[in-house]
N, C-alpha and C positions, 0 to 999 in steps of 0.2 A: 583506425581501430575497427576490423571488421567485425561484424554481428554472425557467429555459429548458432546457424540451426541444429534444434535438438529435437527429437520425435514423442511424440504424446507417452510410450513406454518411456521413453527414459526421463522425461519429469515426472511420469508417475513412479519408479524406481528411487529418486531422488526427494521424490516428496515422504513414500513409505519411510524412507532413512531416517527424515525430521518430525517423524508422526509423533508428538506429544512434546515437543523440546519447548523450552521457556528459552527467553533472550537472554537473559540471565546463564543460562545452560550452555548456549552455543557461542556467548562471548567467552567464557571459559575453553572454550575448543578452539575459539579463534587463538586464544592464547598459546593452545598447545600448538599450532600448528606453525608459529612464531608471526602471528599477527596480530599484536595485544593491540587494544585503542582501534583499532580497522575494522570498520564498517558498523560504525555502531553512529546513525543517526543524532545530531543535534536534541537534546528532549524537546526543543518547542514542537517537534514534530510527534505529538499526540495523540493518544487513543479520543477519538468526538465521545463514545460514551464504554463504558465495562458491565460487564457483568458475573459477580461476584462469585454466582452459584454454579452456572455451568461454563462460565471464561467464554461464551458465545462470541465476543471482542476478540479473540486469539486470532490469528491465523497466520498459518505457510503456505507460501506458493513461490511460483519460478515468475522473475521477473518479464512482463512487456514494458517497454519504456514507452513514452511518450513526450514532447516538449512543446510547450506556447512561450510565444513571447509576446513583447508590448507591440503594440500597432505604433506603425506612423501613418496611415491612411485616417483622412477627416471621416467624421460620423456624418449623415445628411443635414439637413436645417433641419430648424423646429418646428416650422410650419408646416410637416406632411400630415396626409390625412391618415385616416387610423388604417387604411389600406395599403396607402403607400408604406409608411413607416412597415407595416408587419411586411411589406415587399423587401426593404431594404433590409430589413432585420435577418430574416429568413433567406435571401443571398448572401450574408455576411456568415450565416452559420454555412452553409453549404461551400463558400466559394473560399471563404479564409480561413476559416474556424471552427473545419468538423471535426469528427472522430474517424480517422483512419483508422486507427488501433483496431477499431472492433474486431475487423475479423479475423486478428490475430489471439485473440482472447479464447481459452479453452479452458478444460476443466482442471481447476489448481494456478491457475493465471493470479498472480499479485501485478494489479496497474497501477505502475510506479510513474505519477504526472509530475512533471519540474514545470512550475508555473511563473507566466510571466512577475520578473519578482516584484512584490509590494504593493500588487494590484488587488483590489477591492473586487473581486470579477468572483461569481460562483459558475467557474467551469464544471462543476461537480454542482447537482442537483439529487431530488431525492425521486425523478424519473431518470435520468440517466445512469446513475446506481445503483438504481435498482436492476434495470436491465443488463448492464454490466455485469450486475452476479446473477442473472438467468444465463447469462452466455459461457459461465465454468469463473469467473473472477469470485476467490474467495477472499478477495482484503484490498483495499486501496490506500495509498499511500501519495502526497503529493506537500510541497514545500511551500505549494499556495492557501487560498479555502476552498469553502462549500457554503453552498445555501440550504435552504428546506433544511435545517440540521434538526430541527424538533421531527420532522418523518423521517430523520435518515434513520435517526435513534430507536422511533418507532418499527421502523421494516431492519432492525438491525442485521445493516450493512457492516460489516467493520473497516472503520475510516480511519485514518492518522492521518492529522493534517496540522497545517499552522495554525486557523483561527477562520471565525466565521467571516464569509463571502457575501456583497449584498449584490453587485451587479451581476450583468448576463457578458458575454461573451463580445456581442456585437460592438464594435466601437474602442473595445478594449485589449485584443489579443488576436491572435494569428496562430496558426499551426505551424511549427519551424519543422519537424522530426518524429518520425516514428520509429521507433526499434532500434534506437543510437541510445551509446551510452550519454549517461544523464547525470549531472550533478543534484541531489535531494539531500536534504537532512546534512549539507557538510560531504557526503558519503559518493564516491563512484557507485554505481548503479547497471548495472551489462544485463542487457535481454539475456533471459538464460540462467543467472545469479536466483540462489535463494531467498529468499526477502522473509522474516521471521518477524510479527507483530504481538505484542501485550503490554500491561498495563506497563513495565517497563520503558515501550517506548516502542523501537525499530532497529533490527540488525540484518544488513547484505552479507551475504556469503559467497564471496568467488566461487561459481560453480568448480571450477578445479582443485579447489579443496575441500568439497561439503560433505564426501563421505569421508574423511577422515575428522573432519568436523563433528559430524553427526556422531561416529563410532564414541569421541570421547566425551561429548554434550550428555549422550546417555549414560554413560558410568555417572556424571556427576549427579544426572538427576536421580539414578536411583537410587545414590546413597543418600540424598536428603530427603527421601520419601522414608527411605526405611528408618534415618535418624529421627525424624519427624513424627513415625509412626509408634514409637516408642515411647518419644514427650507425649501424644495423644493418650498416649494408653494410662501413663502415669498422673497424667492431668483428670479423665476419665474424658476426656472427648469423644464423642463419638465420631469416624472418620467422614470425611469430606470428600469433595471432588478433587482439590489439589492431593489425595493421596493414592487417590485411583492408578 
């Protein structure tokens, strides 16, 4: 299953198409496009935190993939010094279990990690995520956890993940793949694919159908804005950000 490159215009071209869609929206488009029930993420795979007022927790972007798996390589004794240990530690991040991805990461980047499964490991912390979305990653997405999640919440990142992570990487996982397709959330996964995140959950979008996706995702949301905008009026609500 080979991986097409696509050019920074035409994710930007493709992100423009999905600018304000809800997963709610584009599952409906997935429908029209005759792919009901496809691509719509597991819900254990979660928003870490939301917010209400501005949906800051949103995001779309084009997928990078990434994959760890379980080690079978032994951790050292327990008898190292605090030197040695941070020696081994710090080869184990460099030589089994770095971040290749990075410099594939651009502006509108969704990093979609498949983690090794069932592992206790925060391959996601709240300094590598951070820097992640200094490099264009507007959302991250993975089937494993995260640690630091009280500063992820604080420098709000938008995470969807399974559930909080307490170990570190060393001892625990390996790098298998970078920019291969990826099983998360139940869901195939293609570097390239639109990746759409809210309180809802997580929906993929085979980039070969996202602008006709997108074209029907917008009718629908705008007649629930305008149906919505109408109960508001009648209610006497003042409008909101979901009517913007």
């Amino acid at each position: 299953m080979p991986t097409e490159v696509f050019t920074a215009d035409e994710d930007r071209a493709i992100l423009d198409a999905f600018e304000g869609l809800r997963v709610a929206d584009v599952s409906d488009g997935m429908d029209f496009v005759g792919l009901p029930d496809t691509g719509l993420m597991d819900p254990e795979i979660a928003p870490l935190w939301k917010d209400t007022d501005d949906y800051a927790h949103r995001f779309i972007g084009i997928a990078v993939t990434a994959r760890y798996v379980p080690t079978q390589n032994p951790i050292e004794g327990g008898d190292l010094s605090y030197d040695d240990y941070r020696a081994w530690e710090g080869s184990w991040y460099n030589e089994r279990s770095p971040e290749p991805f990075v410099p594939l990461i651009r502006e509108g980047s969704a990093l979609v990690l498949d983690e090794a499964p069932r592992a206790d490991v925060g391959s996601i912390g709240s300094y590598n995520i951070l820097a992640w979305q200094l490099a264009g990653a507007v959302g991250i997405v993975t089937n494993g956890t995260a640690r630091d999640t009280d500063e992820i919440i604080t420098q709000e990142v938008p995470l969807y993940y399974r559930g909080p992570g307490r170990g570190i990487r060393p001892g625990r996982n390996e790098i298998e793949s970078v920019n291969m397709p990826v099983v998360v959330g139940g869901v195939l996964v293609r570097p390239g694919d639109v990746v759409v995140g809210d309180g809802d959950g997580v929906i993929v979008v085979p980039r070969g159908v996202a602008t006709r996706v997108a074209e029907f995702a917008h009718r629908i949301l705008e007649g629930d804005k305008s149906g919505r905008r109408q109960l508001y009026e009648e209610a006497g609500r003042e409008a909101d950000a979901s009517l913007q």
